[in-house]
N, C-alpha and C positions, 0 to 999 in steps of 0.2 A: 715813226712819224718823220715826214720829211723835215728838214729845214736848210734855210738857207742863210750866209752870213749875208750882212749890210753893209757896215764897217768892222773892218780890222787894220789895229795898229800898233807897231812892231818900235820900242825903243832901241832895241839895237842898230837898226838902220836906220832908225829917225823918220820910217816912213807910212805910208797907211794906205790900206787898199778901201775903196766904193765900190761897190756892186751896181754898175750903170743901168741894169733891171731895176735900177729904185730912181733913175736921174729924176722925175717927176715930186722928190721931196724936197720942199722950201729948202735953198739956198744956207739961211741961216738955222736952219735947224741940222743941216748937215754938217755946217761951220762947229757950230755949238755941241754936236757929237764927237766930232774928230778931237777938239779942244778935249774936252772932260774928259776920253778915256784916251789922251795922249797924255795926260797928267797919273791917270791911275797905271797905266803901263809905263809908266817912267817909276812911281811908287812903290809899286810889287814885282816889277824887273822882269814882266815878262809880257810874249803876246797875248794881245786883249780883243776878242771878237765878239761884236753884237750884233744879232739876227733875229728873224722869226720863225717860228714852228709852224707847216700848214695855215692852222687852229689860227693862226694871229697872235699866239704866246709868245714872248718876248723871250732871249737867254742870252747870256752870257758867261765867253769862255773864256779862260786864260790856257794856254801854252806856254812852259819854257823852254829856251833853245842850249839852258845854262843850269841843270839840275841840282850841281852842288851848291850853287849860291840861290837856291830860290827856298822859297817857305812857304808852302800849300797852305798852314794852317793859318799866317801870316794874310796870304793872299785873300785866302776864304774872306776872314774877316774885314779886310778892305775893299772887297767887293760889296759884302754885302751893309759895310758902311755906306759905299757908294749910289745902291740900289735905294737904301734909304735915304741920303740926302738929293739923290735926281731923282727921289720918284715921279715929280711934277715933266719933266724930261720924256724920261722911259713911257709913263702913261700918253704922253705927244705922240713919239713914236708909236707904239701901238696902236691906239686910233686911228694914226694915219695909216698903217698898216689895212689894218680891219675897213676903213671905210676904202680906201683905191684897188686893194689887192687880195679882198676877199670875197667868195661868194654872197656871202651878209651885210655887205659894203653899204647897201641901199637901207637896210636895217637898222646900221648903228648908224647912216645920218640920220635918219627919222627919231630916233631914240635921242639926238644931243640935239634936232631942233624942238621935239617936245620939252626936253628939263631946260631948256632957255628959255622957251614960254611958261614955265614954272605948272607945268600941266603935272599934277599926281603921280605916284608911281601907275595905280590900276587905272588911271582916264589911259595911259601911255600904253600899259600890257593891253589896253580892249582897242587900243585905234592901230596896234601891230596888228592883233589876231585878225582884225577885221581887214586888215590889208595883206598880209601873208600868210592866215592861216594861224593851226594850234604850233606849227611848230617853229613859225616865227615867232612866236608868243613865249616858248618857252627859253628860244635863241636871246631874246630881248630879256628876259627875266635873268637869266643868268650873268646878260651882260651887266645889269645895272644893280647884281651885289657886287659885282667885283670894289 
């Protein structure tokens, strides 16, 4: 599966790269990226990249440029500190993802302006089906266990 990075950022040089195929993401939400995993690549001492998969699945990677000072099993576990204390974060990204840059885009709006209208899960699966079909219906189901 394809993916592509968004941000990556590098403590050794102090610097970070943006994928300008994304320039159309809020300003401060790109601020608020670069911050948080310019912290966690400073923590675990190595490079930190975060992208999507096709799909709209979020990932993150580390690299190190420095293998006898680094600590995989270290890192593991501060990442996935990190995935747990930004998940409100991560799930931004995502959405935005899946709503501008996926073929379902028009799906998951429809799906976050129904649960803001406090519309049911099944009012929400039957006014997808009715507008995209069974297999927006099922796109839509999957998306709102996540």
């Amino acid at each position: 599966m394809d993916k592509e990075i968004l941000i990556s950022v590098s403590p050794y040089i102090q610097k970070y790269y943006f994928n300008e195929s994304y320039s159309e993401l809020p300003v401060s939400i790109k601020e608020e990226a670069i911050e948080k995993l310019s912290l966690l690549a400073e923590k675990i001492n190595c490079i930190i990249s975060i992208g999507f998969y096709e799909d709209g699945e979020l990932f993150i990677e580390e690299q190190s440029e420095e293998p006898l000072y680094y600590d995989d099993i270290g890192a593991g576990l501060e990442i996935k500190k990190f995935q747990t204390e930004e998940r409100e974060m991560l799930k931004g990204l995502k959405l935005w993802y899946m709503i501008y840059c996926t073929e379902n885009g028009q799906i998951v709006r429809d799906v976050v302006v129904f649960q803001t209208q406090r519309k049911s899960s099944e009012e929400i699966l039957e006014s997808i089906e009715k507008k995209y079909g069974t297999a927006g219906r099922q796109f839509a189901k999957g998306l709102m266990e996540e």
